[in-house]
TIVEXDO-660337 format. One record per atom (N, C-alpha, C): x, y, z; residue number from 1. Coordinates in pm, whole numbers, plus 32768, in hexadecimal, padded with zeros to 4 digits. Each point is the difference from the previous one (the first is absolute). Example, Ala and Ser with C-alpha at 12.3 -4.5 7.8 and 13.67 -1.06 7.14 Angstrom:
// residues 2
@u = 8527; v = 7DC7; w = 830C; i = 1 .
@u = 7FA7; v = 8077; w = 8000; i = 1 .
@u = 805A; v = 8078; w = 8000; i = 1 .
@u = 7FDD; v = 8069; w = 7FB8; i = 2 .
@u = 8052; v = 8077; w = 8006; i = 2 .
@u = 7FB3; v = 806D; w = 8049; i = 2 .
END
This chain:
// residues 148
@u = 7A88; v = 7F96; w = 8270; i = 1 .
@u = 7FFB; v = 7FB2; w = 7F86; i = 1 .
@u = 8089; v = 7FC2; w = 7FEA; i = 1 .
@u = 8011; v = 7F5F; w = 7FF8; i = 2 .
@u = 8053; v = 8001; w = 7FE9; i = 2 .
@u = 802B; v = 7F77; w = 7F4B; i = 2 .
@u = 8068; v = 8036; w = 7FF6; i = 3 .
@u = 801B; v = 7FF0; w = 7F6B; i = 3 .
@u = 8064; v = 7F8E; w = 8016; i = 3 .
@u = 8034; v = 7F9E; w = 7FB0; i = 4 .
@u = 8084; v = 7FCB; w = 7FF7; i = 4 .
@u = 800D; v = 7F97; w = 7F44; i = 4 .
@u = 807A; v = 8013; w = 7FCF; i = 5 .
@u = 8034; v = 7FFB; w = 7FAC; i = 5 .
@u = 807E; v = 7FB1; w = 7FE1; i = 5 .
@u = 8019; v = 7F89; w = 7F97; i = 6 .
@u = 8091; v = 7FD5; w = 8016; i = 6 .
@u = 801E; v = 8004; w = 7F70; i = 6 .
@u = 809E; v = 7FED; w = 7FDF; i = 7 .
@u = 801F; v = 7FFF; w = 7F78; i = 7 .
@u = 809E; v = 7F85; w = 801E; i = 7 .
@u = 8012; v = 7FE4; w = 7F83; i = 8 .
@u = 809D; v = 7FB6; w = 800E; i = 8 .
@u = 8047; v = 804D; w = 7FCE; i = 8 .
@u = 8078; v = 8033; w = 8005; i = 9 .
@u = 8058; v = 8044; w = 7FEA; i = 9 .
@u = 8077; v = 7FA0; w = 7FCA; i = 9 .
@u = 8040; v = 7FDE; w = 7F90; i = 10 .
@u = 8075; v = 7FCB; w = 7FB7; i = 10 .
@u = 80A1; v = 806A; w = 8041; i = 10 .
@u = 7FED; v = 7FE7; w = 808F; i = 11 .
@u = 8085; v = 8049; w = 802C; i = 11 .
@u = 800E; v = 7FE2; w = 8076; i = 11 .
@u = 807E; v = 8005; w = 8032; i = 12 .
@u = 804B; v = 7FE0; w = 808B; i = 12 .
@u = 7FDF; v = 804C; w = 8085; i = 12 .
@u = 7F7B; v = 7FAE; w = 803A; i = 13 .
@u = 7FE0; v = 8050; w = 8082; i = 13 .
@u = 8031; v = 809B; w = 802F; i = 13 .
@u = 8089; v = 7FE5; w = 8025; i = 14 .
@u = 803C; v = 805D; w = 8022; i = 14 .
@u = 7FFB; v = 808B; w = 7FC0; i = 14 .
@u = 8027; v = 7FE4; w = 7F56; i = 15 .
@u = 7FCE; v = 806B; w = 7FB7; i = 15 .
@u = 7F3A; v = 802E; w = 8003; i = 15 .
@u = 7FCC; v = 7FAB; w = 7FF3; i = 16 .
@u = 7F67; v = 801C; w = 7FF2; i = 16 .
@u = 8002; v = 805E; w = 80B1; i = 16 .
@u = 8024; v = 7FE8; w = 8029; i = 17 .
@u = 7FBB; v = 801A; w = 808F; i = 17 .
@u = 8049; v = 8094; w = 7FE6; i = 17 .
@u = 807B; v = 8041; w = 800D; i = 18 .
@u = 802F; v = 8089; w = 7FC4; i = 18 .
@u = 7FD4; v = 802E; w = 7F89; i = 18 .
@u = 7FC4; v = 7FCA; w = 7FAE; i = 19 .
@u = 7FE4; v = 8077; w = 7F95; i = 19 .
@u = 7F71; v = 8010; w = 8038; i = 19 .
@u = 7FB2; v = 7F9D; w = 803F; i = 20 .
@u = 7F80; v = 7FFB; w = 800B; i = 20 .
@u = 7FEB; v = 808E; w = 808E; i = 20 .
@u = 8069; v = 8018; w = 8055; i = 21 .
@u = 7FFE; v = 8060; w = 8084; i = 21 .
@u = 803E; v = 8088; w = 7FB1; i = 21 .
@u = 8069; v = 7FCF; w = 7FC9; i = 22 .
@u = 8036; v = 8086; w = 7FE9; i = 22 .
@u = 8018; v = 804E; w = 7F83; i = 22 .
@u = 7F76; v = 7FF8; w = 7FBA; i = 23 .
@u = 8001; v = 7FFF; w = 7F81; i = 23 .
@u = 7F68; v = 8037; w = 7FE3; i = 23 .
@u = 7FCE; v = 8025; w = 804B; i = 24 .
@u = 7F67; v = 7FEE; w = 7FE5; i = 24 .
@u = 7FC2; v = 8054; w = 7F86; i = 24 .
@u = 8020; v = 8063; w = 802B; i = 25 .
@u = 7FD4; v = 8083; w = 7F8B; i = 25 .
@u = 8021; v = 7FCB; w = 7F9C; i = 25 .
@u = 8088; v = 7FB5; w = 7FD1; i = 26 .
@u = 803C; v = 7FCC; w = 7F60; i = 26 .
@u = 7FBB; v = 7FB0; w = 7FDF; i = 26 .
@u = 7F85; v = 7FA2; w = 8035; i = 27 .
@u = 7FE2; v = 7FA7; w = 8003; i = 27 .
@u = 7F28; v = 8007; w = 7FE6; i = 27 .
@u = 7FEF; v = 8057; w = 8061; i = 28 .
@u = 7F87; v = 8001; w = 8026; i = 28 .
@u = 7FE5; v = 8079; w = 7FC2; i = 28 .
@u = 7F51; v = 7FE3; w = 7FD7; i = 29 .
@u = 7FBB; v = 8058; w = 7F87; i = 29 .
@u = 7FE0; v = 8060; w = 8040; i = 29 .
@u = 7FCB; v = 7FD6; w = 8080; i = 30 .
@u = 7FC2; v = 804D; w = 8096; i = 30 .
@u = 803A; v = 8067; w = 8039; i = 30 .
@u = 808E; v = 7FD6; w = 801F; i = 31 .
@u = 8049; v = 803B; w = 806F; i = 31 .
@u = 8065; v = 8061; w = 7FA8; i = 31 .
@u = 7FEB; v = 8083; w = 800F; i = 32 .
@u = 8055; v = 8059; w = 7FB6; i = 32 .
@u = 8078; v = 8025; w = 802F; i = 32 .
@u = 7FFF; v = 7FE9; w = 807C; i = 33 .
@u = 8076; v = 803D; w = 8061; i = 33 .
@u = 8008; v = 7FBB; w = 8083; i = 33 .
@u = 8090; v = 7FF8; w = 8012; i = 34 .
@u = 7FF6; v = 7FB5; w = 807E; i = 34 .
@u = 80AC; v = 802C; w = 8067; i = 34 .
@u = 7FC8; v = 8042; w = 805D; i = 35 .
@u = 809A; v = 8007; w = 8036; i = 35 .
@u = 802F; v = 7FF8; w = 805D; i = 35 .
@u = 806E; v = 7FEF; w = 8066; i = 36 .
@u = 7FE9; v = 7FC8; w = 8081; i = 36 .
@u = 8026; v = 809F; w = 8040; i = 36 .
@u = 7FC2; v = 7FF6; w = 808A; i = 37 .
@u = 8038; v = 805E; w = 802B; i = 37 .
@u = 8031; v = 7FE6; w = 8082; i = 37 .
@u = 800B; v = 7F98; w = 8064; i = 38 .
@u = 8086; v = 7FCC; w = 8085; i = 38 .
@u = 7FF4; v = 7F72; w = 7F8B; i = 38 .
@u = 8074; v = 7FB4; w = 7FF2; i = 39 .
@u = 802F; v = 7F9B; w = 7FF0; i = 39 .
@u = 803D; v = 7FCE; w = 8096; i = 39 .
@u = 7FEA; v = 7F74; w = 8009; i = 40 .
@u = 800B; v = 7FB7; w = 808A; i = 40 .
@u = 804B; v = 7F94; w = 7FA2; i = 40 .
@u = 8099; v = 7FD5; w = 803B; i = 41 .
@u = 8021; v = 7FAD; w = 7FDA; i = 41 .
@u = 7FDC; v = 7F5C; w = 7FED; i = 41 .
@u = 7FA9; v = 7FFC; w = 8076; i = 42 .
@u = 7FBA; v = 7F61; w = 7FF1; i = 42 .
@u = 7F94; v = 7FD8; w = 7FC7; i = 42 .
@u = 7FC4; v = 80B8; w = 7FC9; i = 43 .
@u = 7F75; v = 800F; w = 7FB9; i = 43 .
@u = 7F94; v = 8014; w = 804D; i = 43 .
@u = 7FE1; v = 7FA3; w = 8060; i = 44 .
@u = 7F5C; v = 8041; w = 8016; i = 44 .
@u = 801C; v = 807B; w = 8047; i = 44 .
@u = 7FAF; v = 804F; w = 7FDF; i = 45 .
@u = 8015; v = 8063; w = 805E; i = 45 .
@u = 803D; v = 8081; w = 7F93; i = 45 .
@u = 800F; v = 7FD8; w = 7FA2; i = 46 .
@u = 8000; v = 8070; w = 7F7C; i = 46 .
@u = 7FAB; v = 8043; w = 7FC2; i = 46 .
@u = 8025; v = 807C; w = 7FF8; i = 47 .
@u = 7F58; v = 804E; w = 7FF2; i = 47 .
@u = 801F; v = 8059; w = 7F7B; i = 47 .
@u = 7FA5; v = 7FF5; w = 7FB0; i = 48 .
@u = 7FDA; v = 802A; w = 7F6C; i = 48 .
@u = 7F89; v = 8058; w = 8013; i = 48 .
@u = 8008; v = 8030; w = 7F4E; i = 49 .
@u = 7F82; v = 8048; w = 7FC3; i = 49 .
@u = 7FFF; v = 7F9D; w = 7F90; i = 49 .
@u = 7F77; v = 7FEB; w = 7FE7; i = 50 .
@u = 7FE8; v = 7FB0; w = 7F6C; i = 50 .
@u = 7F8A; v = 8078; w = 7FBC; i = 50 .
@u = 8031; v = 801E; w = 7F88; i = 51 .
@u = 7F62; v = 8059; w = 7FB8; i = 51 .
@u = 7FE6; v = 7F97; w = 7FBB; i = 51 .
@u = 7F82; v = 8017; w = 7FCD; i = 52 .
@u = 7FB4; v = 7F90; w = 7FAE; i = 52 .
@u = 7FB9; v = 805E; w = 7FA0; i = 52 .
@u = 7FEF; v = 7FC8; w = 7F7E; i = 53 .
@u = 7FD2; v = 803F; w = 7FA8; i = 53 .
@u = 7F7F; v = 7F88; w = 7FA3; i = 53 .
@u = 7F72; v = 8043; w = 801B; i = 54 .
@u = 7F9B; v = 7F8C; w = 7FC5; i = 54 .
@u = 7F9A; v = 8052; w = 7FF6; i = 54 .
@u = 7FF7; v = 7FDF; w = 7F61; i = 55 .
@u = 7F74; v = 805F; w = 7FB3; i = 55 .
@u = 801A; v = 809A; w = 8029; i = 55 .
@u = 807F; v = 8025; w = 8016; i = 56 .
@u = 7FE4; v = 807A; w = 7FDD; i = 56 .
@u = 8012; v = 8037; w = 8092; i = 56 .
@u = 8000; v = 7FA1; w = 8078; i = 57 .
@u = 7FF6; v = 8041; w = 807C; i = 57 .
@u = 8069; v = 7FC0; w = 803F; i = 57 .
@u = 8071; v = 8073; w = 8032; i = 58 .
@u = 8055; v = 8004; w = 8051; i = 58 .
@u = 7FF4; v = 7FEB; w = 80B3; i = 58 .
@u = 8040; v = 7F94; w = 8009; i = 59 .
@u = 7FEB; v = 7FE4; w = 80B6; i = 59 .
@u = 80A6; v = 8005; w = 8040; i = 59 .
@u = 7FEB; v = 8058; w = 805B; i = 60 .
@u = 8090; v = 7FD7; w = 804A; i = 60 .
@u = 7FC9; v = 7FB9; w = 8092; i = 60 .
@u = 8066; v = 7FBE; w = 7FF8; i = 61 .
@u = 7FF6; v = 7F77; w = 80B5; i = 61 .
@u = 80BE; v = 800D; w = 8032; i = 61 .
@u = 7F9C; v = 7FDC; w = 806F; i = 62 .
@u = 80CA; v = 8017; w = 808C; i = 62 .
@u = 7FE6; v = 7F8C; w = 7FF4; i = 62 .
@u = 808A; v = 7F90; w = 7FF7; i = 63 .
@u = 7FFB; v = 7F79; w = 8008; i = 63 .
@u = 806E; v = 7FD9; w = 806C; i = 63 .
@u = 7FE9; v = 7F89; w = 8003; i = 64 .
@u = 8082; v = 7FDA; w = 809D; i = 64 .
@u = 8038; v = 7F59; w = 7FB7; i = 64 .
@u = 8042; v = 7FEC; w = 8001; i = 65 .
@u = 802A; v = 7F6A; w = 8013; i = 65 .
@u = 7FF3; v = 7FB6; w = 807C; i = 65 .
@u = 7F9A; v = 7FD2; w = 7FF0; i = 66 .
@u = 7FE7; v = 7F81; w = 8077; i = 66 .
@u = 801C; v = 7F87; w = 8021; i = 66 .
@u = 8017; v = 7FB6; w = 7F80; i = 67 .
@u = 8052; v = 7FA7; w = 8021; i = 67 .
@u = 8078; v = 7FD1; w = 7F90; i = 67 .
@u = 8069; v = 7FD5; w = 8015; i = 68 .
@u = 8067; v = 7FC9; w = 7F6F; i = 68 .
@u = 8077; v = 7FA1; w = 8035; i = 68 .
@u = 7FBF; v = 7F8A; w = 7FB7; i = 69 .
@u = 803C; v = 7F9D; w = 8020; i = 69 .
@u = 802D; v = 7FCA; w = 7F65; i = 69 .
@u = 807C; v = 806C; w = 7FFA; i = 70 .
@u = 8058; v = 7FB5; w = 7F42; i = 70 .
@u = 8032; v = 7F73; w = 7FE2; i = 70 .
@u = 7FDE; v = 800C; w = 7FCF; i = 71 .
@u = 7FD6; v = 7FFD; w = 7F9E; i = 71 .
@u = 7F57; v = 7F8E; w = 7FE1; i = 71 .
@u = 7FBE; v = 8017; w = 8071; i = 72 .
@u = 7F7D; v = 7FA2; w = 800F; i = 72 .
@u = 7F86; v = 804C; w = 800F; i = 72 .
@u = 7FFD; v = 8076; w = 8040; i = 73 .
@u = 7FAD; v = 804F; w = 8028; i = 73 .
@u = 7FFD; v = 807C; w = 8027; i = 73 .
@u = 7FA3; v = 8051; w = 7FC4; i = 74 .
@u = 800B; v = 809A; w = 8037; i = 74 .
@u = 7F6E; v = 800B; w = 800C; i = 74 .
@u = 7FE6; v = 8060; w = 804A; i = 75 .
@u = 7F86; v = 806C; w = 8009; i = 75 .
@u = 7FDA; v = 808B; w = 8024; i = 75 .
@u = 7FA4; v = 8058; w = 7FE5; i = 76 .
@u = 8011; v = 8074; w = 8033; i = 76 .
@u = 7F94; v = 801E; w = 8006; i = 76 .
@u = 7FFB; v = 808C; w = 8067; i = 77 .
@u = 7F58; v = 805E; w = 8012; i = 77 .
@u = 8012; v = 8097; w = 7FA0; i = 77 .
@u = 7FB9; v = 8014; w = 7FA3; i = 78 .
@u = 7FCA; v = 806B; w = 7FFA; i = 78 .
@u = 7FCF; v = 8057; w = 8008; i = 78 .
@u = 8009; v = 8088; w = 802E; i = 79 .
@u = 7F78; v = 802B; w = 805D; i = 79 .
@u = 7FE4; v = 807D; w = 7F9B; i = 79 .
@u = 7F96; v = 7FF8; w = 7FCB; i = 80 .
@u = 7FB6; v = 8075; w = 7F97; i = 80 .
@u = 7FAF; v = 8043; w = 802B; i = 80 .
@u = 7FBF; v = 8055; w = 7FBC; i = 81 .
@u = 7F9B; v = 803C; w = 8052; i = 81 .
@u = 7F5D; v = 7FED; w = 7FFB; i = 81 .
@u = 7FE6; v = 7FA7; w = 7F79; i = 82 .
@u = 7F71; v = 7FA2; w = 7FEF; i = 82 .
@u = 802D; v = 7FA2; w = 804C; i = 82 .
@u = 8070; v = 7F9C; w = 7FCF; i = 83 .
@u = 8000; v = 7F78; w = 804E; i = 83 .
@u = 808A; v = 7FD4; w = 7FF8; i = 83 .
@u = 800A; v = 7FD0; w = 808C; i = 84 .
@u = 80C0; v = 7FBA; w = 7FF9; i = 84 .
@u = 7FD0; v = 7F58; w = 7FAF; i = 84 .
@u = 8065; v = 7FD3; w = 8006; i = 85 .
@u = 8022; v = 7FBC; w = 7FCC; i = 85 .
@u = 807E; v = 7F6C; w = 8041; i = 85 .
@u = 7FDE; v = 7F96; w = 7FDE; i = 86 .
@u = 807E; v = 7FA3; w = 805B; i = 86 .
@u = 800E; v = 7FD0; w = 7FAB; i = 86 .
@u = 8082; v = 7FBA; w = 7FA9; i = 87 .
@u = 801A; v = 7FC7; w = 7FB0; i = 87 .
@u = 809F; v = 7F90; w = 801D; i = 87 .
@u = 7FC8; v = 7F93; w = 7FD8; i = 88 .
@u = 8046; v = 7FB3; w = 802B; i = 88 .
@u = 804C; v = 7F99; w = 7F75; i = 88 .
@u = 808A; v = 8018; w = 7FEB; i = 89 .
@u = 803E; v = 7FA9; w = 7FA7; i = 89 .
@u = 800D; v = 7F8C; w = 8027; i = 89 .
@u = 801A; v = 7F81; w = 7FBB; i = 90 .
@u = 8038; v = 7F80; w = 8052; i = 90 .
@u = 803D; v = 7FD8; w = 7F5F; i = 90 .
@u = 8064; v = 7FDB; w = 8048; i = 91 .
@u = 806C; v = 7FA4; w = 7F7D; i = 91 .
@u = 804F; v = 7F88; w = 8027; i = 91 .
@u = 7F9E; v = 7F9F; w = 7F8E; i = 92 .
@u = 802F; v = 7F6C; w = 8026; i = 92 .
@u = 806E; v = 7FC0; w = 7F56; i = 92 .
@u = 8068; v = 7FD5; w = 8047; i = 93 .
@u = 806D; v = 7FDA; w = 7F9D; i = 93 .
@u = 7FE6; v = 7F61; w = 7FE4; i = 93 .
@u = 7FDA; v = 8012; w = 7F45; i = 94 .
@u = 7FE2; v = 7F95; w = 7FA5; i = 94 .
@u = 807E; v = 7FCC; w = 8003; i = 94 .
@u = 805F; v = 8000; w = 800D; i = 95 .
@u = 8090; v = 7FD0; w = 7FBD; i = 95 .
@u = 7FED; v = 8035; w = 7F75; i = 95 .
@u = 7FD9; v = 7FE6; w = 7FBE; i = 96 .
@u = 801D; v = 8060; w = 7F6E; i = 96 .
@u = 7FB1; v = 8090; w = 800E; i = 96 .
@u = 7FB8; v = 8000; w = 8078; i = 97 .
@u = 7FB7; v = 80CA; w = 7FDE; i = 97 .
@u = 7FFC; v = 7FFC; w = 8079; i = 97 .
@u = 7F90; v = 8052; w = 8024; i = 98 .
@u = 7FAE; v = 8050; w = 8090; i = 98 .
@u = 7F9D; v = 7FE8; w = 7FC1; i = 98 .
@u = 7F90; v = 7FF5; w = 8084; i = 99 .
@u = 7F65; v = 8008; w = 7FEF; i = 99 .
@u = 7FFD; v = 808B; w = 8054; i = 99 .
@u = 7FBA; v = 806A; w = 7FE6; i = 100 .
@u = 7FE9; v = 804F; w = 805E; i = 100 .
@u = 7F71; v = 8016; w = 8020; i = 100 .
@u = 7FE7; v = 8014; w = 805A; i = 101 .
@u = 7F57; v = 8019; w = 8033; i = 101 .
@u = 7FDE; v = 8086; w = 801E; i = 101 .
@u = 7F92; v = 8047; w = 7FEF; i = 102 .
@u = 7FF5; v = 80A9; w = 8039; i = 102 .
@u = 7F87; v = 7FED; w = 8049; i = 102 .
@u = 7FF8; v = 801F; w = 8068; i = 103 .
@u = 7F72; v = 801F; w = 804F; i = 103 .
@u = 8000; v = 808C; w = 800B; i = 103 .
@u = 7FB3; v = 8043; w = 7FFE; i = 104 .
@u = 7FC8; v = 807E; w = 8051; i = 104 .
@u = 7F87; v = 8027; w = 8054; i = 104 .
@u = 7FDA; v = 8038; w = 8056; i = 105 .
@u = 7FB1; v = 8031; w = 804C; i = 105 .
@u = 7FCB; v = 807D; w = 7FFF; i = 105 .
@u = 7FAF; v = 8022; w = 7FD3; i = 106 .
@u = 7FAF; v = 80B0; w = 7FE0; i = 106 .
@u = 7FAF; v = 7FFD; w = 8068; i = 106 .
@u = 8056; v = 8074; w = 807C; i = 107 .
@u = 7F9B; v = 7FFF; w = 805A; i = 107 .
@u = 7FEB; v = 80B3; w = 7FEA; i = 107 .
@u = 7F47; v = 8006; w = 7FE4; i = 108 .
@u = 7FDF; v = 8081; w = 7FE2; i = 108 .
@u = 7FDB; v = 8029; w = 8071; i = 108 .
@u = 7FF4; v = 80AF; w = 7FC7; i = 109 .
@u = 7FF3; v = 8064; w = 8098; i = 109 .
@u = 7FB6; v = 8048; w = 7FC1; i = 109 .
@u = 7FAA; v = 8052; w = 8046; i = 110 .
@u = 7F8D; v = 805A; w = 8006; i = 110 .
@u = 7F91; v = 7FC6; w = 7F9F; i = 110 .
@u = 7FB9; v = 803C; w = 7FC7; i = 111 .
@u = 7FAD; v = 7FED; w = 7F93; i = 111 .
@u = 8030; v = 7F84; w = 7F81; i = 111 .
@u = 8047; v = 7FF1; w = 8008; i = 112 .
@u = 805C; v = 7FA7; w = 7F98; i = 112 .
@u = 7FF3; v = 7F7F; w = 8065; i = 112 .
@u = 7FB3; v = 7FCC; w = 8064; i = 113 .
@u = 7FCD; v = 7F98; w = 803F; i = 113 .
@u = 7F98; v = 7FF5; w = 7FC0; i = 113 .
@u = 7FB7; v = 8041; w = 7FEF; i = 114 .
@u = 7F4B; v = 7FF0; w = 7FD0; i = 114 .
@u = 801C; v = 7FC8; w = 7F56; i = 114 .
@u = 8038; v = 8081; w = 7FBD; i = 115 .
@u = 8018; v = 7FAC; w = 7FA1; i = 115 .
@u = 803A; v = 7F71; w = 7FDF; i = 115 .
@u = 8054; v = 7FDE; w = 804D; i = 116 .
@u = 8059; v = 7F92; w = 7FFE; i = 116 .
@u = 7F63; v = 7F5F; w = 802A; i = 116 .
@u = 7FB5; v = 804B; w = 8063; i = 117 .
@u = 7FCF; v = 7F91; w = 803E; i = 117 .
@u = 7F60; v = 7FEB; w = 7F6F; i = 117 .
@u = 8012; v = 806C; w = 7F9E; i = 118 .
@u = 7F74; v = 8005; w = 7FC5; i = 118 .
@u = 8048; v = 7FCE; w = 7F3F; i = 118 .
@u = 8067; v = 8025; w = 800C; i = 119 .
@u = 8055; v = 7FFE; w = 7F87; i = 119 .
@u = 8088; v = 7FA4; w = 7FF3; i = 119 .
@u = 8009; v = 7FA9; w = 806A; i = 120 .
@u = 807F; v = 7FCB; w = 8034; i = 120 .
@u = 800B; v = 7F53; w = 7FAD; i = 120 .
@u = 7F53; v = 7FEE; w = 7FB4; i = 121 .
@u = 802A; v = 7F82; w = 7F9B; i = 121 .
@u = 8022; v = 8029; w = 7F8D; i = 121 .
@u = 8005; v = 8082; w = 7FDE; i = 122 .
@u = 8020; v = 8008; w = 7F9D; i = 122 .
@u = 8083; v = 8038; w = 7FC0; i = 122 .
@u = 803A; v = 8033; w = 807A; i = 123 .
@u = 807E; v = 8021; w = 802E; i = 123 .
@u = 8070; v = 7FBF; w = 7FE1; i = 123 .
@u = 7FB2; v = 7F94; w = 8042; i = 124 .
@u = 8068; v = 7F61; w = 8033; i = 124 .
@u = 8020; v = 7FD7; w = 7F65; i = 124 .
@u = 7F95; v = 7FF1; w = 7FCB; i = 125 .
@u = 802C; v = 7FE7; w = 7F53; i = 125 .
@u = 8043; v = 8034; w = 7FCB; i = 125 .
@u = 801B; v = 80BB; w = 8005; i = 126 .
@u = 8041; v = 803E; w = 7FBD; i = 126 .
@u = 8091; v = 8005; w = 8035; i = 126 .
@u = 7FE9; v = 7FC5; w = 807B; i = 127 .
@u = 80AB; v = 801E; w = 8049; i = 127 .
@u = 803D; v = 7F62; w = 800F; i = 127 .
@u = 7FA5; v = 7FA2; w = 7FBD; i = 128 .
@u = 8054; v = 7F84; w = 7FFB; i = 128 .
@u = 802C; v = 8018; w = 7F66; i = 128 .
@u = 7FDE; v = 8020; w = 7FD7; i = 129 .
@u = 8023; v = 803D; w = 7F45; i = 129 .
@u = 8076; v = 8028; w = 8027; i = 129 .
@u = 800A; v = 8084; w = 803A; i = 130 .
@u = 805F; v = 8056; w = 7FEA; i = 130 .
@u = 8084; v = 7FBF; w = 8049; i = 130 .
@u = 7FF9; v = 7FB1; w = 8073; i = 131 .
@u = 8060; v = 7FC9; w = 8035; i = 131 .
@u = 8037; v = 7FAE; w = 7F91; i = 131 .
@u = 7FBE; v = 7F97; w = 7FC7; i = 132 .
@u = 802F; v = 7FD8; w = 7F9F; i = 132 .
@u = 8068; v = 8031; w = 7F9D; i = 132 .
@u = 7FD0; v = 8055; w = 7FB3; i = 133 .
@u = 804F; v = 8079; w = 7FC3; i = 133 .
@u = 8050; v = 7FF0; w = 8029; i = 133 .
@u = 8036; v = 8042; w = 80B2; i = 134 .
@u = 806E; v = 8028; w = 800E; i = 134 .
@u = 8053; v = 7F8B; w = 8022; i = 134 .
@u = 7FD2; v = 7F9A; w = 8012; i = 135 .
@u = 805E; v = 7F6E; w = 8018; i = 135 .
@u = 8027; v = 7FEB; w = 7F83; i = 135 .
@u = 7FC1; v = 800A; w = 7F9B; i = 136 .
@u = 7FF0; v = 7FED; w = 7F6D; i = 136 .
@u = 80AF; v = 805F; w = 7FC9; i = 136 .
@u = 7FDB; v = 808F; w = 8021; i = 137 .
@u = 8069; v = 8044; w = 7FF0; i = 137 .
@u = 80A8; v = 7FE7; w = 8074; i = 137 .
@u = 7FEC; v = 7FD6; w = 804D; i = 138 .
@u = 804E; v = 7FF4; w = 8066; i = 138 .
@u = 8058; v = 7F7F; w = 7FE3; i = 138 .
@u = 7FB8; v = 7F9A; w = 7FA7; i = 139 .
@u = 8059; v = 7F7F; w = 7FDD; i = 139 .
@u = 805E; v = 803A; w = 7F62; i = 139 .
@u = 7FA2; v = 805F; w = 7FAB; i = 140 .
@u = 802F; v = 8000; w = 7F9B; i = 140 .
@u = 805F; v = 8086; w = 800E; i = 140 .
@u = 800F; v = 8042; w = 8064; i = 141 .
@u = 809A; v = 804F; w = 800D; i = 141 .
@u = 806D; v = 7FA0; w = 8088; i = 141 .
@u = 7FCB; v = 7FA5; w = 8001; i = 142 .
@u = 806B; v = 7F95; w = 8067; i = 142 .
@u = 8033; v = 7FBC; w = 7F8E; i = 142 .
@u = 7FCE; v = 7FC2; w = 7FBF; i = 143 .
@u = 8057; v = 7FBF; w = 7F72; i = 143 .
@u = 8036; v = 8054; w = 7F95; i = 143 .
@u = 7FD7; v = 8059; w = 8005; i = 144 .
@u = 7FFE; v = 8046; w = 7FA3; i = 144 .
@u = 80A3; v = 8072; w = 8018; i = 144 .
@u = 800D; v = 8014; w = 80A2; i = 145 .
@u = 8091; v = 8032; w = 8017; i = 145 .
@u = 8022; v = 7FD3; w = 803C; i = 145 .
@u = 7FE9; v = 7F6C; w = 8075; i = 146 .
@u = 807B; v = 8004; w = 8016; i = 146 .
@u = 801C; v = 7F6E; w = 7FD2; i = 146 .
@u = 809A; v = 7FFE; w = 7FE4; i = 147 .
@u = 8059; v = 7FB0; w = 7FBB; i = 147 .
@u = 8005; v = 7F65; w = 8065; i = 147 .
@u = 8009; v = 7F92; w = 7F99; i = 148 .
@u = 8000; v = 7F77; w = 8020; i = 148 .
@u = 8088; v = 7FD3; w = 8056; i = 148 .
END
């Protein structure tokens, strides 16, 4: 299933693209915790834990940095234990802001296929919502801290 999302951001690429990577938990309603555990100086190849917190149910995922190209592009894999996940930032510079874009990819495993393939339109609705949200929240703590 896949999702994608854009918002304008009133801030200087450079900043949007760091608060938007390294900031997430401060930022996101979802993501409760997030921490690296090898840092790779060029980035891909950096490997995290992200927990997620929704309705009440806690998910932990091993994540990797796959690709990061700063201040234009990042992406990463998640790997959970219902379903990983690929998520892909892209940040394009307005001269007065950033546009940023979010795609993701929910690729499910075991039983959480059937559902996905019997329950997956209605899904798509609730997780283009919620992306929203978090683009929603993600512009209004980019203006909101960092400075002009």
């Amino acid at each position: 299933m896949r999702n994608e999302g854009q918002i304008e951001i009133d801030r200087p690429i450079a900043s949007v693209f760091e608060r938007t990577l390294d900031h997430v938990s401060e930022w996101s309603q979802i993501v409760v915790e997030d921490r690296v555990i090898v840092e790779k100086a060029e980035g891909v190849g950096t490997t995290f834990v992200t927990v997620t917190e929704e309705h009440g149910k806690r998910m932990e995922f091993q994540g990797v940095i796959t690709r990061y190209e700063a201040p234009f592009v990042s992406a990463i894999h998640l790997t959970g234990e219902m379903f990983n996940l690929v998520i892909e930032y892209e940040f394009e510079d307005l001269g007065s802001g950033t546009r940023v874009t979010q795609r993701s990819d929910v690729e499910p495993k075991g039983w959480f296929k059937v559902f996905l393939f019997l329950f997956g339109w209605m899904m798509r609705r609730s997780n283009c919502a919620a992306m929203n949200d978090e683009l929603e929240r993600l512009k209004n703590y980019c203006e909101e801290t960092i400075p002009e």
